[in-house]
C-alpha positions as CSV (number, residue, x, y, z in Angstrom):
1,X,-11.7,7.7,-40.7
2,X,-11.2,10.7,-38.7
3,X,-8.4,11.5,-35.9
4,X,-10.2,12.0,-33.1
5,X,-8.4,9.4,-31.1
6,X,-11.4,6.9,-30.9
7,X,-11.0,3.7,-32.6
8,X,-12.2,3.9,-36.5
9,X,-14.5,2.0,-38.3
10,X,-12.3,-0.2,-41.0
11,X,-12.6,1.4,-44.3
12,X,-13.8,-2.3,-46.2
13,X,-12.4,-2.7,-49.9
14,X,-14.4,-3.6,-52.4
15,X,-13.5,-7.3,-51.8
16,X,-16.0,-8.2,-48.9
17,X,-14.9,-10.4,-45.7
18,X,-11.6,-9.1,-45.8
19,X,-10.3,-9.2,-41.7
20,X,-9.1,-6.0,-41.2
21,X,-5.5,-5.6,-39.8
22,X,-5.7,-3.0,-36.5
23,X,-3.2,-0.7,-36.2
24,X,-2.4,2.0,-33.6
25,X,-0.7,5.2,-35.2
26,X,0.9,7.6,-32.9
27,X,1.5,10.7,-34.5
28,X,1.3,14.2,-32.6
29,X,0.7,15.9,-35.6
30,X,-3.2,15.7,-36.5
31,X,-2.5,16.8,-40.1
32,X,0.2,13.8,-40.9
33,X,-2.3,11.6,-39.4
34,X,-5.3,12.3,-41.9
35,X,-2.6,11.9,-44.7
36,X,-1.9,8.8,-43.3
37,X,-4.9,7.2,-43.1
38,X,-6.1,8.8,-45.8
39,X,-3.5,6.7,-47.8
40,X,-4.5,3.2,-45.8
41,X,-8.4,3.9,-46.9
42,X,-7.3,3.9,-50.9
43,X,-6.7,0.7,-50.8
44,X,-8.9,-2.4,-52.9
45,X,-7.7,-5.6,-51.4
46,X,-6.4,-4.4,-48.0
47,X,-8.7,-3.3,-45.1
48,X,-7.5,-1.4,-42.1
49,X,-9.0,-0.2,-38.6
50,X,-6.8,2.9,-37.5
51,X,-7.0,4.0,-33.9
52,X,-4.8,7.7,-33.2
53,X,-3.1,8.5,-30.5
54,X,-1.4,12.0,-30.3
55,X,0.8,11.5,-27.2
56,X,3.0,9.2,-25.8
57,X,1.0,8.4,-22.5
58,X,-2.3,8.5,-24.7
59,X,-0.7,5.4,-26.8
60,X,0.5,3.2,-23.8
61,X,-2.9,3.6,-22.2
62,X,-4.5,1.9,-25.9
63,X,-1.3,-0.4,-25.8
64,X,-2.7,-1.9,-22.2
65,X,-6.2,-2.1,-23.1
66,X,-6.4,-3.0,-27.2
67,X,-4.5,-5.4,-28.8
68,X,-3.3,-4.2,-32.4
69,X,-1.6,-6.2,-35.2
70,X,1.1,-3.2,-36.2
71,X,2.1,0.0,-34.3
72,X,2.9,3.1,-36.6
73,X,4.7,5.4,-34.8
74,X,6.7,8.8,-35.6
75,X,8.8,9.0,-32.0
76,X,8.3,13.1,-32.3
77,X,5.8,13.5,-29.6
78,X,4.8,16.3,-27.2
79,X,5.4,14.2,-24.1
80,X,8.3,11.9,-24.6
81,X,11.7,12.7,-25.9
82,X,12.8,10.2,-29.4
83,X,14.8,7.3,-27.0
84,X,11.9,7.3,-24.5
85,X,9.4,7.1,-27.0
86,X,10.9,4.4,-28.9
87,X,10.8,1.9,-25.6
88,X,7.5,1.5,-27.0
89,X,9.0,-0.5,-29.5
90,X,11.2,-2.5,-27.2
91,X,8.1,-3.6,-24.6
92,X,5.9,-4.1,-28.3
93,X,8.6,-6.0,-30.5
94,X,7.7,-9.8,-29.1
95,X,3.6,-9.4,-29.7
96,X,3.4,-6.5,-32.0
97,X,5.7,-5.2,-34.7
98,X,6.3,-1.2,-35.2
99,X,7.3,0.9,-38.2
100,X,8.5,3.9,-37.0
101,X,8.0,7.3,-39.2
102,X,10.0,9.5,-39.2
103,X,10.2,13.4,-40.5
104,X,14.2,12.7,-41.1
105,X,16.0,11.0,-43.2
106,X,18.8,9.9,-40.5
107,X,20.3,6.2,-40.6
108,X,22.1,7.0,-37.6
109,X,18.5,7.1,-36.5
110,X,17.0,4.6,-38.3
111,X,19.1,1.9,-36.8
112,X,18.6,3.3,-33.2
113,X,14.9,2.6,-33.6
114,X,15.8,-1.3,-35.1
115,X,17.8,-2.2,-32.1
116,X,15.2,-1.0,-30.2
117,X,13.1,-3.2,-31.5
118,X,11.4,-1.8,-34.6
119,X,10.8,-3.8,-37.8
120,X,11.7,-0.6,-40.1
121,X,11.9,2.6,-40.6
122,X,10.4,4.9,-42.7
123,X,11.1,8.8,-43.9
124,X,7.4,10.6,-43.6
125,X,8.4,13.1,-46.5
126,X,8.9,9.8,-49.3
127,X,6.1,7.7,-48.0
128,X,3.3,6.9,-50.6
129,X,0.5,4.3,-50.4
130,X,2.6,1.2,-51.2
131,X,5.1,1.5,-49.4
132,X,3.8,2.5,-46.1
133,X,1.4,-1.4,-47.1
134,X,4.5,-2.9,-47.7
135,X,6.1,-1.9,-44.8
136,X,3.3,-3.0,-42.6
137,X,3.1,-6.1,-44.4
138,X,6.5,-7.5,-43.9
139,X,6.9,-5.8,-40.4
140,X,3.9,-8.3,-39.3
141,X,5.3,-11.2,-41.4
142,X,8.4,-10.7,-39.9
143,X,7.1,-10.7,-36.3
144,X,4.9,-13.7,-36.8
145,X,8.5,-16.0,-38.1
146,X,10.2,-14.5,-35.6
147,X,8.0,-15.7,-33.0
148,X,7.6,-18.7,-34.6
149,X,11.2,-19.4,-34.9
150,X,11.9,-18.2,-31.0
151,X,9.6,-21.0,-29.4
152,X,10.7,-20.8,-26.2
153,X,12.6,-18.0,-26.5
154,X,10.3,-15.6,-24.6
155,X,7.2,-18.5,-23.1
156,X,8.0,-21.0,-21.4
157,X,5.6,-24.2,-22.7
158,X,6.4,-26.1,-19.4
159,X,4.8,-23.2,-17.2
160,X,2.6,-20.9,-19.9
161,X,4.7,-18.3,-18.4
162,X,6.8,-15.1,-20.3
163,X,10.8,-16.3,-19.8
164,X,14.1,-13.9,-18.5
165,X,14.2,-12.7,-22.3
166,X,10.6,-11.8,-22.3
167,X,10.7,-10.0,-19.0
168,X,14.0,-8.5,-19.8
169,X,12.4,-6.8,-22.6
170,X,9.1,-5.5,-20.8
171,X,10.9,-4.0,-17.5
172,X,12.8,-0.9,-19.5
173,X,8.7,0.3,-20.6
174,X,7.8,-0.8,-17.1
175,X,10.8,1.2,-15.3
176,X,9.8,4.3,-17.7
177,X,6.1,3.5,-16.6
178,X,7.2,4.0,-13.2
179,X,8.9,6.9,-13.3
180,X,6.6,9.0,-14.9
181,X,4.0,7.8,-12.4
182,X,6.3,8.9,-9.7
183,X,6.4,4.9,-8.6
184,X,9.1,2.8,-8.1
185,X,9.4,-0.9,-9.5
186,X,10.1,-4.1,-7.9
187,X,12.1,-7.2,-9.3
188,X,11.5,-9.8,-7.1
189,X,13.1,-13.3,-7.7
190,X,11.7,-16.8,-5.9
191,X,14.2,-19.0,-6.0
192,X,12.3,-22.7,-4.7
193,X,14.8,-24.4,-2.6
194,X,16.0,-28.4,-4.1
195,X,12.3,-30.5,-3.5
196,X,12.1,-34.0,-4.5
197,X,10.2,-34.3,-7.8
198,X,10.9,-31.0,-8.7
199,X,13.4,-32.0,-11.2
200,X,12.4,-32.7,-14.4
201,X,8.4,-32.0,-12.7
202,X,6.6,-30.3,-15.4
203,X,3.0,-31.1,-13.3
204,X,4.6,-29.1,-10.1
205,X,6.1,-26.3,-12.1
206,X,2.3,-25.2,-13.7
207,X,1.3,-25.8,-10.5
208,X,3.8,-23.6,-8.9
209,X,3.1,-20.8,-11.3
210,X,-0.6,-20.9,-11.4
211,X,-0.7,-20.2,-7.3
212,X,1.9,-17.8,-7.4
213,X,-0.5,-15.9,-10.3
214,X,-3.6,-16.4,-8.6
215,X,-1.7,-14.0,-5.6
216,X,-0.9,-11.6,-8.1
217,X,-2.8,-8.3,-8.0
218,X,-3.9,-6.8,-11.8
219,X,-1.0,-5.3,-13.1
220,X,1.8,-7.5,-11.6
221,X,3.6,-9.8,-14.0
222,X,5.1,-13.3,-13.4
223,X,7.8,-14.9,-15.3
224,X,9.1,-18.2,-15.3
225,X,13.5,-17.3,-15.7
226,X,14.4,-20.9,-15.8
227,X,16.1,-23.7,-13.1
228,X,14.1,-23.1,-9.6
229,X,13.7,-19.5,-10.5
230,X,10.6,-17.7,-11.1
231,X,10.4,-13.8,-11.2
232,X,7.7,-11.2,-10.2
233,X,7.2,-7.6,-11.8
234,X,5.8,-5.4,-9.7
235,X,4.7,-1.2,-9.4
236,X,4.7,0.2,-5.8
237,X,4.4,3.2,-4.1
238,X,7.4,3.2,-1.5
239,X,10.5,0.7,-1.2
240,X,9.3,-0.7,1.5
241,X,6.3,-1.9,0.0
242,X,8.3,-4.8,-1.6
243,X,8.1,-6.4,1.8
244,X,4.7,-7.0,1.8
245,X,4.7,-8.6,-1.9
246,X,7.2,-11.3,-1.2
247,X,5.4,-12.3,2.1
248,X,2.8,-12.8,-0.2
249,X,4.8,-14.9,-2.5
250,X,6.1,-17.1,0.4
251,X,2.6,-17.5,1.4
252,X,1.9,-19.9,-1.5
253,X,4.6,-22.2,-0.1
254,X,2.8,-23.0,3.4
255,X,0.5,-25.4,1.9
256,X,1.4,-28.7,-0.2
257,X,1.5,-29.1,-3.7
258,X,-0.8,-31.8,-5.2
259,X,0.6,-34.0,-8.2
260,X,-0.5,-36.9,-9.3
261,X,-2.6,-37.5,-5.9
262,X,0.0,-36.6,-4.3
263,X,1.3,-33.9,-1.9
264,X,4.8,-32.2,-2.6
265,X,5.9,-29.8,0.3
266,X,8.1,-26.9,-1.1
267,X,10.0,-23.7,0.7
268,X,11.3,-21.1,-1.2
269,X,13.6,-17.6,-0.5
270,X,12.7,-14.3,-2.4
271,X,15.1,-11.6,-3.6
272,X,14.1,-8.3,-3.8
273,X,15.4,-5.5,-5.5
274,X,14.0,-1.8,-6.2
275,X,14.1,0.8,-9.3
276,X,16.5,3.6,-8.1
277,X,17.4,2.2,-3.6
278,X,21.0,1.6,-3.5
279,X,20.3,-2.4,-4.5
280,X,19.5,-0.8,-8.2
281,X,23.0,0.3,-8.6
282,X,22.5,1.8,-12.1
283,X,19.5,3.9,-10.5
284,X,19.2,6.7,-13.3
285,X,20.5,6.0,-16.7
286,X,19.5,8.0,-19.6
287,X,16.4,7.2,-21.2
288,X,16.0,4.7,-23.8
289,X,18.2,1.6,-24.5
290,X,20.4,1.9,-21.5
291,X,16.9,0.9,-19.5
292,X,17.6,-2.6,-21.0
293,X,21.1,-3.0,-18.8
294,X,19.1,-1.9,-15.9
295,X,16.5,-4.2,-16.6
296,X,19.0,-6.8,-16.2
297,X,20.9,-5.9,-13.1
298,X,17.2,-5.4,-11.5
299,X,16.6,-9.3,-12.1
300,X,20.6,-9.9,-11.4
301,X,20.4,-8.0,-8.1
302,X,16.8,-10.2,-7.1
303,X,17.9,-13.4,-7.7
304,X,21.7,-12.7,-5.7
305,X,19.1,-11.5,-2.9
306,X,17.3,-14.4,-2.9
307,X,20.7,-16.7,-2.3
308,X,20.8,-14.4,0.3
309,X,17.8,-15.0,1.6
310,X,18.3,-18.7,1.0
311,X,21.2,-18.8,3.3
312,X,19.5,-17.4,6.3
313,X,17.3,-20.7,6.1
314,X,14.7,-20.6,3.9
315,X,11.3,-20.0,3.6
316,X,12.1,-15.8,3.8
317,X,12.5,-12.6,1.7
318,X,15.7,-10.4,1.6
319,X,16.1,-6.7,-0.5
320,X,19.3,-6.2,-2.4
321,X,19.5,-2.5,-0.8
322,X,21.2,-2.9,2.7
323,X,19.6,-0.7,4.1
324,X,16.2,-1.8,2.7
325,X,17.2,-5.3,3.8
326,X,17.8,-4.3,7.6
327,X,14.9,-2.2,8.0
328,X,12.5,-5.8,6.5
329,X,15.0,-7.6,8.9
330,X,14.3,-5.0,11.7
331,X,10.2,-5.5,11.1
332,X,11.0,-9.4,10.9
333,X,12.2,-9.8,14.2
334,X,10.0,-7.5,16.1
335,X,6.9,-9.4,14.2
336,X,8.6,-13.0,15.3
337,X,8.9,-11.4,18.7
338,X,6.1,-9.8,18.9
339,X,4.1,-12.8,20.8
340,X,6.6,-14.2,23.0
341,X,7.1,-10.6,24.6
342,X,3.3,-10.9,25.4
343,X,4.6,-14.3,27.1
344,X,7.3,-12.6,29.1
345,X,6.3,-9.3,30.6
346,X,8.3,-7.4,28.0
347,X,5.1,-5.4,27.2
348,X,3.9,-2.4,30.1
349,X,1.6,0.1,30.1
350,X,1.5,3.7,30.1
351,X,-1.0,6.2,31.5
352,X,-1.4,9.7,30.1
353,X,-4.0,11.7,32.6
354,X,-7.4,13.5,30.8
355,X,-8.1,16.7,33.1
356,X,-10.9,18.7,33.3
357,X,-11.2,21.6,31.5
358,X,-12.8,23.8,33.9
359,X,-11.2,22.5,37.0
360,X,-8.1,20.6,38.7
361,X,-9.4,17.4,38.5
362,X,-8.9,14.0,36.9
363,X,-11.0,12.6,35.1
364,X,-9.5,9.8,33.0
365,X,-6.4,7.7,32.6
366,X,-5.4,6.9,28.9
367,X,-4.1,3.1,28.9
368,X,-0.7,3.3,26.2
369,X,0.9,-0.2,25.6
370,X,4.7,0.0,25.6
371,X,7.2,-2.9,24.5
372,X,10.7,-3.0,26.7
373,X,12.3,-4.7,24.7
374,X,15.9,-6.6,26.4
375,X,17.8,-5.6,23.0
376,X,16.2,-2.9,21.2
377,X,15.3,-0.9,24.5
378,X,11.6,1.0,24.3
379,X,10.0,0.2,21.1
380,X,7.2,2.9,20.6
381,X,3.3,1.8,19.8
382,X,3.9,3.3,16.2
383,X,6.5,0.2,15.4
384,X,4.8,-2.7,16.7
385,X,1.3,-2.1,16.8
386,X,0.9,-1.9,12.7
387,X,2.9,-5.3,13.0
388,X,0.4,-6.6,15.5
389,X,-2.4,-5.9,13.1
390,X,-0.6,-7.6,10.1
391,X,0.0,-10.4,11.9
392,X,-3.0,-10.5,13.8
393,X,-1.9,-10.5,17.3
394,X,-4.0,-7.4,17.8
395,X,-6.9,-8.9,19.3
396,X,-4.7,-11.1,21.4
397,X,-2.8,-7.4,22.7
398,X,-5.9,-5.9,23.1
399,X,-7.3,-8.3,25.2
400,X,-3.8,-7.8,27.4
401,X,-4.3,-4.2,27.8
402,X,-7.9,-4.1,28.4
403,X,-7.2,-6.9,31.1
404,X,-4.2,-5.0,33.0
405,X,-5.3,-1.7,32.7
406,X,-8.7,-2.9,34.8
407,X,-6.3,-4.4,37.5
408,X,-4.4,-1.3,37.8
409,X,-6.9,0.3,38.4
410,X,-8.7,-1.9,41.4
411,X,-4.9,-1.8,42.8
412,X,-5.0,2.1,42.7
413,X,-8.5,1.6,44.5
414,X,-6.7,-0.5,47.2
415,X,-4.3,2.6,47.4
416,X,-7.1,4.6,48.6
417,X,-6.5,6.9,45.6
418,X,-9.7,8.6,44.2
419,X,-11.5,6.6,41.6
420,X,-11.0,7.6,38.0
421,X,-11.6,5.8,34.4
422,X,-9.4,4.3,32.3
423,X,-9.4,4.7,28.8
424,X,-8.9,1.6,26.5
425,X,-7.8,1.7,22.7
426,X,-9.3,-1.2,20.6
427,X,-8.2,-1.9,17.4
428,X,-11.6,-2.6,14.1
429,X,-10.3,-5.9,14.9
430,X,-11.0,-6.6,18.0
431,X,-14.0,-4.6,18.1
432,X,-15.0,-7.1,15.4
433,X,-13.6,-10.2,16.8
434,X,-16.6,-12.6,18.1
435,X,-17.4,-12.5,21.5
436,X,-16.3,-9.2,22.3
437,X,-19.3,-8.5,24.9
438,X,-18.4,-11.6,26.8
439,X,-14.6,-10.6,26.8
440,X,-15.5,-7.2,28.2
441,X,-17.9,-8.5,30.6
442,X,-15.3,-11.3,31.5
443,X,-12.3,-8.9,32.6
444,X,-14.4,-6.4,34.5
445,X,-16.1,-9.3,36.5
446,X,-13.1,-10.7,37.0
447,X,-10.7,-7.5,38.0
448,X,-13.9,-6.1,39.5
449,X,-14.2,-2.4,38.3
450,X,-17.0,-1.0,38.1
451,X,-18.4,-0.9,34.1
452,X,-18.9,2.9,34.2
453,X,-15.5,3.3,35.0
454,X,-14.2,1.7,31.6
455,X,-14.0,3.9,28.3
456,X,-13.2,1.8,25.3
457,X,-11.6,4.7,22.5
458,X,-12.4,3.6,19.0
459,X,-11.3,5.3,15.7
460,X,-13.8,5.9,12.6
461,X,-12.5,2.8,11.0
462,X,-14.9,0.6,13.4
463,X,-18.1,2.6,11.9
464,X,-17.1,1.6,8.1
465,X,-20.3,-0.7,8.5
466,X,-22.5,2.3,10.4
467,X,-25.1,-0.4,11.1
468,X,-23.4,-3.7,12.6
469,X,-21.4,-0.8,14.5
470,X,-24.3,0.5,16.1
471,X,-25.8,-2.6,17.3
472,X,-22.3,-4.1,19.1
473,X,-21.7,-1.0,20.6
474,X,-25.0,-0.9,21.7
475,X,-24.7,-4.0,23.6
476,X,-21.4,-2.5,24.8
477,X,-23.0,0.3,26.3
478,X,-25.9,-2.0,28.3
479,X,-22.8,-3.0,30.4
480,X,-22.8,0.1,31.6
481,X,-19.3,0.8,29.8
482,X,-18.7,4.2,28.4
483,X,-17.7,4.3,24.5
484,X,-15.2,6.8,22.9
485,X,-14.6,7.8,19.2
486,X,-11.3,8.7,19.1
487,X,-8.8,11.0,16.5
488,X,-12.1,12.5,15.5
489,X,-11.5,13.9,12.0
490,X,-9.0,12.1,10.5
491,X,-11.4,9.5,8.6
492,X,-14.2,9.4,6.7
493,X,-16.7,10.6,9.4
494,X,-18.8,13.5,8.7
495,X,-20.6,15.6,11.8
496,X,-23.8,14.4,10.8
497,X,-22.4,10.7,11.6
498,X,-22.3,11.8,15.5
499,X,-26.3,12.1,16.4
500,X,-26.2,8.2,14.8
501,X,-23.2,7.0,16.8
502,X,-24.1,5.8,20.4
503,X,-21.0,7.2,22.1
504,X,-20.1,9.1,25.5
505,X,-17.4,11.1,24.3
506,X,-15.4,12.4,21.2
507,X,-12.1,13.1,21.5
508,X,-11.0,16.1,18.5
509,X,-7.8,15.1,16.7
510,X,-4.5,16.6,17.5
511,X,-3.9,18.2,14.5
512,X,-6.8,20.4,15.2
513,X,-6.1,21.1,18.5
514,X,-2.2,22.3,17.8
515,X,-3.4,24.2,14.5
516,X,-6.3,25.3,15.7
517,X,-4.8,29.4,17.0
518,X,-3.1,29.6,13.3
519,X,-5.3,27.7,10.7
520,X,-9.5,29.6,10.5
521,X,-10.3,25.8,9.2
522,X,-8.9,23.7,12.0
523,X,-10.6,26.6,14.5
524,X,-14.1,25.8,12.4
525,X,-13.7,22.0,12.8
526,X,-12.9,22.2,16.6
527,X,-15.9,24.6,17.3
528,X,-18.4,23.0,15.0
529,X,-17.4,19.6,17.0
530,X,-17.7,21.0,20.3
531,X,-21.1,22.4,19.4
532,X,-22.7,20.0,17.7
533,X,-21.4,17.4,20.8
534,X,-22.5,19.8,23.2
535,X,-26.3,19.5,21.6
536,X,-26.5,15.8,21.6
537,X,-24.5,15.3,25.3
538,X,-21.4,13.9,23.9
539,X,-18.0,14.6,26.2
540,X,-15.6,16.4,24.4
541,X,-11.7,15.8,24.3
542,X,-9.2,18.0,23.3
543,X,-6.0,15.5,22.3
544,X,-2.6,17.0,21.8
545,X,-2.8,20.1,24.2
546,X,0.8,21.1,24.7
547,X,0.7,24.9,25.7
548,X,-1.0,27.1,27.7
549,X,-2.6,29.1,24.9
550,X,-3.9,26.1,23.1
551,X,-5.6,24.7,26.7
552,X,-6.9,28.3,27.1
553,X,-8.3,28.6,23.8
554,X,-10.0,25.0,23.8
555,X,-11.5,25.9,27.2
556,X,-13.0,29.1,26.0
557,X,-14.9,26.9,22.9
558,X,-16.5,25.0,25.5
559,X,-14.5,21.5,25.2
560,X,-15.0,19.0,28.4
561,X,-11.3,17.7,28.9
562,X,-8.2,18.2,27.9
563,X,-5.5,15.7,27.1
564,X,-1.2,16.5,26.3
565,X,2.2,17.1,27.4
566,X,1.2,20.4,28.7
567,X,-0.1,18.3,31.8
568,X,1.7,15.2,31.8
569,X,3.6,12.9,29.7
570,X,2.6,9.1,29.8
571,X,3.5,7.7,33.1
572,X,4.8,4.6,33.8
573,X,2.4,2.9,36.7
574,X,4.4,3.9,39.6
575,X,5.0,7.4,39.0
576,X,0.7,7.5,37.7
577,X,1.1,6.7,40.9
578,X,2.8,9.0,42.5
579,X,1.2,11.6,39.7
580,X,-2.7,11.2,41.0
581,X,-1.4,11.1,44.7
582,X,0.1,14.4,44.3
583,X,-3.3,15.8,42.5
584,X,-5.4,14.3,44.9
585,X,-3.3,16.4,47.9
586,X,-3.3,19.3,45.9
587,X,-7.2,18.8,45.3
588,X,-7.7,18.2,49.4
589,X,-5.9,21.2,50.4
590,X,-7.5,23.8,47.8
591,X,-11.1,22.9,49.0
592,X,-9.7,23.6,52.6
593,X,-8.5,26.7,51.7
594,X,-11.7,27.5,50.3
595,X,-13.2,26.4,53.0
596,X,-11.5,28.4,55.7
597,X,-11.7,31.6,53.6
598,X,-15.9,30.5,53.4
599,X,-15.9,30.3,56.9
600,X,-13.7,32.8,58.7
C-alpha cells in the first residue's frame, strides 16, 4: 500500500477469499499514514483495502463517490478546524462507523468526537496493530446492531425513504457543504393536504415519493418526516432559487395518483426555508455540533411555512423569510396576472427611435412591451418578461407585440408621417414555435405593412442549433422581412458565426458601446464588429449610446445607426408621435435651407 490517495490494492493474508473490509483514512500527515497501514498489512486473518485522503475536502469527495465499511480519521487536517472536521462523523455515523485518531490524549475530546457520532476514539502515540483491528472491528459491529436495532429509526419501510432523524443528521455536513461552496441550502417541507385513502395508504405514499424523486435533480435528497409530511434537501445558488424547486414539487400533484386501478387526486403546500435568509434564524453558529440545532430549526421553519402556505389555499409554496416570501408572492401574482393583462389592454408599447449615424434621419422604431399595471403602476420588461418565458406565455406576447407594433405603424402611415421600420424582439421561443412563417406572413397581410419594413431582433440564443436556425430564418427573409441579431456579444457567438448567419443587421451590445472610450478590449470588439459587418453588408447598430462622445466615437468606427437616451427615451405612441413629426419638420426645413443657399 502506498499513500498516494488512490484506492489500494487489499493486502490478502495468507488465508485466501478473505473479503476485504474498505476503509477510508484521513490523515494529513503522509508519514502517520504509511505507519498506519503499514500496521493493517501485518495482519494473517484480516484483509484490508486502504484509500488516503489528506484533506478534509479530498475525503468528502471519496465519501460521495465510494462506499467504505469504516472511516479512520485524525480531525487534525489542513483544511478544516477539529469540530468541522468531525461533522464527517455526524453525516457518516448511520451507514458508516468512524474511529477517530487522535495525536492527544484528551477525554474532553474524546467524548466531543462520540456525540458527534464516532464509535471511539483512539490516541495515535499508543496505537499498535491490535488495537487499531479491534477498534475497527467493534466500531463496524456496533454500527451494524445499531442499525439493526433502529429499524425505522432513520428509513422509513412504508416509503423506502431516509426519516426526520436521518435527515436531521445529514443537513449539519450538507449546511457545512454549502458554505464552503459559497451556496446556500434549502429545507423545503410538502405537507399533502387530508386526501381520502391517504390514511393508513401505504400504495399512495411509495407512490407519492417515487414521483416526487423522479423530479429530483442529482444531488437533492428526499425524506419521508412522517404524517403528510415529506421533506426535500436541496443546494442552490441564490435564495430565490428555492422558488423554482417547490414549483417543481407541486408539479407532481397536477396529475392523479393511480392505486389499485384507481385514481386518487391530491394537493399539497410547500414550506421553504433557507441556510442563513432571515427564515434561518440561527444563520451562523459555530462550526460543529451546533449545526445539528440548525438542522432542526431549517426543517422546523419549512414545515411552519408550509401551514402557511396551506392556509392561503393550497396547492402553493411559501418561504419562512418574509421577505423571501413577498418577493415569491410578488412573482406569483404578476405570473397569475400575466395573461389576463394581455386580455385587458393593461400591456402598451414603447418606441425607442434608431438614427442614422451620418445624418438626421430615422431609420427605425424599436417596439418595447410595457405592462400598466392598475396596482403595481409600470412593471418594466425585466419583471415580467422572464415570467412570460417560464410560464410560457412568451409566444402568445410575442405574437401581441408583433401584431400592434404593425398597426401602429400603418396608423402612422395614415398620419402622413414618413415611412420607417419597426423593430420586433422575439423570444428562442417563438422563433421556434411552429408556424412562425405563417404568423409573420398572417399579421403583415392583415395590418398591411409592407414586409421590408419589419425587422424581427433575435439574440444568439436562437442560433444554439446554427443549422435549423439558418433554414427558418431563411424562409423569414423570402418574405421580404429584414432579420436582426441583437445584444451582439453577450452569448456564445464568435465573429466567424456572422458570414453563416443570414441577417440584415447587427446590433453591438451596450456594454461595448458605453465602455468602449475606457476599456482597449470593448474598443477591439466594437471595431472588429463593424469591420467584419461592413465586409459582408450587414447594418450595424450601436445600442446604449447615451453621450455625445460615445455617438461621436461609434460614428468615426464606421457604425450604421445609433440607438440610446442620448436621442430619445422610449416613447409612448403618442408622443412617437409627436417625436417623428417634429423630425420630419426639422428634416423639411434643413433641405430647404440647403436648398436656398444651393440656389441663391
Amino acid at each position: 500500500m502506498t499513500s498516494s490517495g488512490r484506492p489500494e490494492q487489499p493486502v490478502q493474508s495468507r488465508s485466501l477469499g478473505v473479503v476485504p473490509t474498505e476503509v477510508l483514512l484521513v490523515e494529513a500527515s503522509r508519514g502517520d499514514a504509511r505507519r498506519l497501514m503499514r500496521m493493517l498489512a501485518q495482519g494473517e486473518s484480516e484483509c484490508y483495502t486502504v484509500t488516503v485522503a489528506h484533506s478534509f475536502a479530498e475525503a468528502c469527495r471519496r465519501m460521495a463517490a465510494d462506499r467504505y465499511d469504516v472511516v479512520l480519521l485524525n480531525p487534525s487536517l489542513p483544511d478544516a478546524n477539529e469540530l468541522e472536521a468531525l461533522t464527517l462523523a455526524e453525516s457518516s455515523s448511520v451507514d458508516v462507523p468512524v474511529v477517530v485518531l487522535s495525536g492527544r490524549d484528551d477525554e474532553g475530546a474524546a467524548l466531543d468526537a462520540i456525540g458527534a457520532g464516532a464509535q471511539d476514539w483512539l490516541e495515535k502515540g499508543a496505537i499498535d496493530r491490535e488495537r487499531l483491528t479491534r477498534a475497527i472491528r467493534y466500531a463496524i459491529t456496533r454500527t451494524h446492531a445499531s442499525q439493526h436495532r433502529a429499524g425505522g429509526l432513520y428509513y422509513d419501510h412504508r416509503t423506502g425513504l431516509p426519516t426526520r432523524v436521518s435527515l436531521a443528521r445529514e443537513l449539519p455536513s450538507a449546511l457545512a457543504r454549502a458554505a464552503r461552496e459559497r451556496r446556500v441550502l434549502a429545507v423545503l417541507c410538502i405537507a399533502v393536504e387530508e386526501t381520502p385513502g391517504l390514511a393508513g395508504g401505504e400504495l399512495l405514499l411509495r407512490s407519492m415519493a417515487d414521483r416526487l424523486s423522479g423530479c429530483l435533480r442529482d444531488g437533492d435528497a428526499l425524506g419521508y418526516i412522517g404524517g403528510r409530511h415529506f421533506a426535500v434537501v436541496a443546494e442552490a445558488q441564490q435564495p430565490a432559487d428555492g422558488g423554482p424547486i417547490a414549483r417543481r414539487l407541486l408539479e407532481v400533484f397536477k396529475r392523479p395518483f393511480v392505486v389499485h386501478g384507481s385514481p386518487i387526486r391530491a394537493s399539497a403546500s410547500v414550506g421553504v426555508a433557507i441556510s442563513g435568509s432571515d427564515g434561518d434564524r440561527a444563520a451562523e453558529p459555530p462550526l460543529g455540533r451546533d449545526r445539528g440545532d440548525r438542522a432542526e430549526m431549517l426543517l422546523t421553519s419549512a414545515a411552519a411555512a408550509a401551514l402557511h402556505a396551506a392556509g392561503r389555499g393550497g396547492g402553493s409554496f411559501a418561504f419562512a423569510d418574509q421577505e423571501l416570501d413577498a418577493e415569491a408572492m410578488r412573482r406569483h401574482d404578476l405570473e397569475t396576472g400575466l395573461g389576463p393583462a394581455l386580455e385587458s389592454d393593461q400591456l402598451t408599447l414603447h418606441y425607442q427611435p434608431l438614427l442614422s449615424a451620418h445624418g438626421t434621419g430615422v431609420s427605425a422604431l424599436e417596439a418595447l412591451v410595457r405592462w400598466e399595471h392598475p396596482e403595481r403602476g409600470v412593471i418594466p420588461p425585466l419583471e415580467f418578461i422572464p415570467i412570460a418565458e417560464r410560464s410560457g406565455l412568451i409566444v402568445q406576447l410575442g405574437e401581441w407585440v408583433l401584431e400592434r407594433a404593425c398597426r401602429q405603424l400603418t396608423r402612422w402611415d395614415a398620419a402622413g408621417l414618413p415611412p420607417v421600420r419597426v423593430a420586433v424582439n422575439m423570444s428562442a421561443r417563438q422563433f421556434s414555435s411552429p408556424g412562425l412563417v405563417t404568423s409573420v406572413a398572417g399579421v403583415l397581410a392583415h395590418s398591411g405593412l409592407a414586409p421590408g419594413r419589419l425587422d424581427l431582433e433575435l439574440t444568439e440564443s436562437v442560433f444554439a442549433d446554427l443549422d435549423t436556425s439558418v433554414e427558418v430564418l431563411q424562409r423569414v427573409r423570402q418574405l421580404g422581412v429584414r432579420v436582426s441579431l441583437d445584444d451582439f456579444g453577450t452569448g456564445y457567438s464568435s465573429l466567424s458565426y456572422l458570414a453563416r448567419m443570414p441577417i440584415d443587421a447587427v446590433k453591438i451590445d451596450r456594454a461595448f458601446v458605453t465602455r468602449a472610450l475606457e476599456d482597449p478590449h470593448a474598443a477591439a470588439v466594437v471595431a472588429s464588429v463593424i469591420a467584419i459587418a461592413r465586409q459582408l453588408g450587414i447594418e450595424t447598430v450601436g445600442e446604449g449610446v447615451e453621450t455625445p462622445q460615445q455617438a461621436r466615437y461609434m460614428t468615426e468606427q464606421g457604425c450604421d445607426l445609433l440607438q440610446g437616451y442620448l436621442y430619445s427615451r422610449p416613447l409612448a405612441p403618442a408622443a412617437a408621435q409627436t417625436w417623428l413629426a417634429e423630425r420630419a419638420g426639422d428634416a423639411i426645413r434643413w433641405d430647404r435651407r440647403r436648398a436656398g443657399g444651393a440656389y441663391g
